[in-house]
GUDRENDREN-252471 format. One record per residue (C-alpha): x, y, z. Coordinates in steps of 0.2 Angstrom, whole numbers, plus 5000, padded with zeros to 4 digits. Each point is the difference from the previous one (the first is absolute). Layout:
residues N
XYZ/...
This chain:
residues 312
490750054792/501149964984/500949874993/501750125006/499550035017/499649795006/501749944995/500550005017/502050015006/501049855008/501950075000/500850155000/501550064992/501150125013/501150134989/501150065014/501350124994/499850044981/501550114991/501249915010/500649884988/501850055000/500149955019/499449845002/501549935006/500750135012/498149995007/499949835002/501649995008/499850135012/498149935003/500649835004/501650045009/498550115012/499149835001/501649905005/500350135013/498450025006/499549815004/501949965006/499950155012/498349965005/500149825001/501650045012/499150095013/498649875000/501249865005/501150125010/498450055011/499749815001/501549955005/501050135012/499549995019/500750194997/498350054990/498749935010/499150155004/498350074993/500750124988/501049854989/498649915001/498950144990/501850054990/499849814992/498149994999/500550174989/501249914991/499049864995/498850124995/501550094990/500449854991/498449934996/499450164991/501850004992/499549834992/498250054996/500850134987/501950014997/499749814990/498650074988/501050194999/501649894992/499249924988/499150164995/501650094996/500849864990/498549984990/499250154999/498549965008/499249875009/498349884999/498949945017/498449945001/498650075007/500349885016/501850035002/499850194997/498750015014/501249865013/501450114996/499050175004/499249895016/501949965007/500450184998/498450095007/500449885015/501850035003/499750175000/498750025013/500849875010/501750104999/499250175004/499149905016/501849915004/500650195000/499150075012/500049855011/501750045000/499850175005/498849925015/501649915005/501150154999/498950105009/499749885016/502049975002/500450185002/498550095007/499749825011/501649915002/499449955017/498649904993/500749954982/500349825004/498249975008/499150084984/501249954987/499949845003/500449844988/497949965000/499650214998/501450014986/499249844988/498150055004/500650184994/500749924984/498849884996/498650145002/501350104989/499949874984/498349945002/499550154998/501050044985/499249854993/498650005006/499750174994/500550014982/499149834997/498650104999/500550104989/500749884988/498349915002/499050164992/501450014989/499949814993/498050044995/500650164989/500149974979/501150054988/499750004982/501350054986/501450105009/501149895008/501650125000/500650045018/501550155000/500849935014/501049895007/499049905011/498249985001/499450165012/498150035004/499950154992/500349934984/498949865000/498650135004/500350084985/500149884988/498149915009/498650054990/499049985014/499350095014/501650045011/499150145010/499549875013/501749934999/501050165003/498850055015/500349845009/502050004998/500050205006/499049955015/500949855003/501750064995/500150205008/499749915018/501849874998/500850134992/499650165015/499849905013/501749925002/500550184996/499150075014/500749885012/501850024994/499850195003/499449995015/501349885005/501550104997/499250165006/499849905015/501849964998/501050164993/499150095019/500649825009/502050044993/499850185006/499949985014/501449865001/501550145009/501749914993/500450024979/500549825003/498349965005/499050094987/501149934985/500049835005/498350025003/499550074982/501449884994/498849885002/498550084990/501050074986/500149864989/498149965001/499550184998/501249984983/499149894996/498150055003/500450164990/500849914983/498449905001/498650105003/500850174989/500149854985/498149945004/499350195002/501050084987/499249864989/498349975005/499250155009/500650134986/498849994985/501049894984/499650164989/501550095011/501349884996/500449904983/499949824997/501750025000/500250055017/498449895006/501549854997/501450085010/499150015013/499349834999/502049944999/500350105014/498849915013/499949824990/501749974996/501350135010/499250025016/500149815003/501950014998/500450155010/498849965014/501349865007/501550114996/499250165012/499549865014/501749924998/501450124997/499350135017/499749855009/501449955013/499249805003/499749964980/501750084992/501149895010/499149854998/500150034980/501750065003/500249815007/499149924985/501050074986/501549965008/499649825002/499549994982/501650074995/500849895012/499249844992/500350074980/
């Protein structure tokens, strides 16, 4: 091997959004003012789930453990994506590039797993009202969500361990604004074959698999409201699904659209929408579908902003 190839990468420099020089302030300000509304909504439903006797009930339990996970991927990247716009570009180290890439790996899987958890819940209070409070209960819903992040974690520290033993050597330049896997992998120069099999056959099953069971779940559902006879009936019972099947489709088109279809079919450019779509906007909206269709939370909030006006 030459001199070239041994001098081996520490940190990496992240480009984010190049040619964009003449909108550094409108896109900082709208980034941050994303951020401000995504952790104060977020943080709002974690302490109102908390705190309300009216939300003590299996599906505002997984609505916060969602939000936490909302917020905590928030953090992970919106921090690192502002300075990247005021500056141009942004420097981690090879440490922090991967903790950054474990914490969002994790979240990921953990909200695609929260998701479909959800679904379960949904599924048993309409096609088994009868029995909801007997399977859904307070010991069933924390197994279910612990089960739910451990495996997020769990899994992806796996990956991240295959991923710490890869080199790189000269190029250090990531066109992104966070560190993503497929990135790194093309800036190793080593094998990455063995890698990229273990993440596919690791990976394919969180990603399908919570799919499959939300599918199944409101198949089971949408024949369940059928044959609900009243129009009352049947809206209050798909009232109730709405908002999480809102949800399920913003995230999973994003994460599809993204990573099943070859990079070759879409440009960098695009690559780095779609990444904003399901790091930093889907975080922000999920609380406003949960909240603004939801007859218990908008009151609540309703409540809270008047108090704080009060008190101002």
């Amino acid at each position: 091997m030459n001199e070239k190839n041994q001098t081996l990468v520490s940190e990496f420099v992240l480009l984010g959004f190049q040619n964009l020089h003449n909108f550094k302030i409108p896109l900082f300000s709208l980034f941050l003012l994303i951020y401000i509304i995504t952790v104060w909504e977020n943080v709002l439903i974690i302490v109102l789930v908390s705190s309300s006797l009216n939300l003590q009930s299996p599906m505002y339990f997984f609505l916060q453990q969602l939000s936490l996970s909302d917020l905590l991927e928030s953090t992970n990247i919106v921090p690192l994506l502002l300075q990247i716009v005021i500056y141009d570009r942004a420097t981690l180290s090879l440490v922090g590039c991967i903790t950054q890439l474990y914490l969002f790996g994790s979240l990921e899987m953990s909200d695609l797993l929260l998701l479909a958890v959800m679904s379960y819940d949904r599924y048993v209070a309409i096609c088994i009202p009868l029995r909801y409070s007997s399977i859904m209960s307070h010991r069933v819903c924390v197994i279910l969500t612990l089960i739910s992040w451990i495996l997020g974690f769990g899994v992806t520290m796996i990956t991240m361990y295959l991923v710490g033993t890869l080199q790189f050597c000269d190029q250090n330049t990531i066109n992104h604004f966070f560190c993503d896997l497929s990135p790194l992998l093309d800036l190793s120069c080593s094998d990455t074959f063995s890698l990229q099999i273990e993440v596919f056959f690791l990976s394919v099953p969180l990603l399908f698999i919570p799919f499959i069971l939300i599918t199944v779940s409101y198949m089971c559902i949408a024949h369940a409201i059928l044959k609900i006879v009243s129009n009352t009936g049947r809206q209050k019972a798909f009232s109730t699904c709405s908002s999480h099947l809102a949800v399920v489709s913003i995230f999973y088109g994003s994460i599809l659209a993204i990573y099943l279809f070859p990079s070759r079919k879409h440009s960098p450019a695009m690559s780095k929408v779609l990444s904003l779509l399901y790091t930093i906007v889907i975080p922000m909206v999920n609380p406003l579908i949960y909240s603004l269709r939801n007859k218990d939370i908008k009151p609540l909030i309703l409540n809270y902003a008047n108090i704080l006006k009060y008190k101002n």
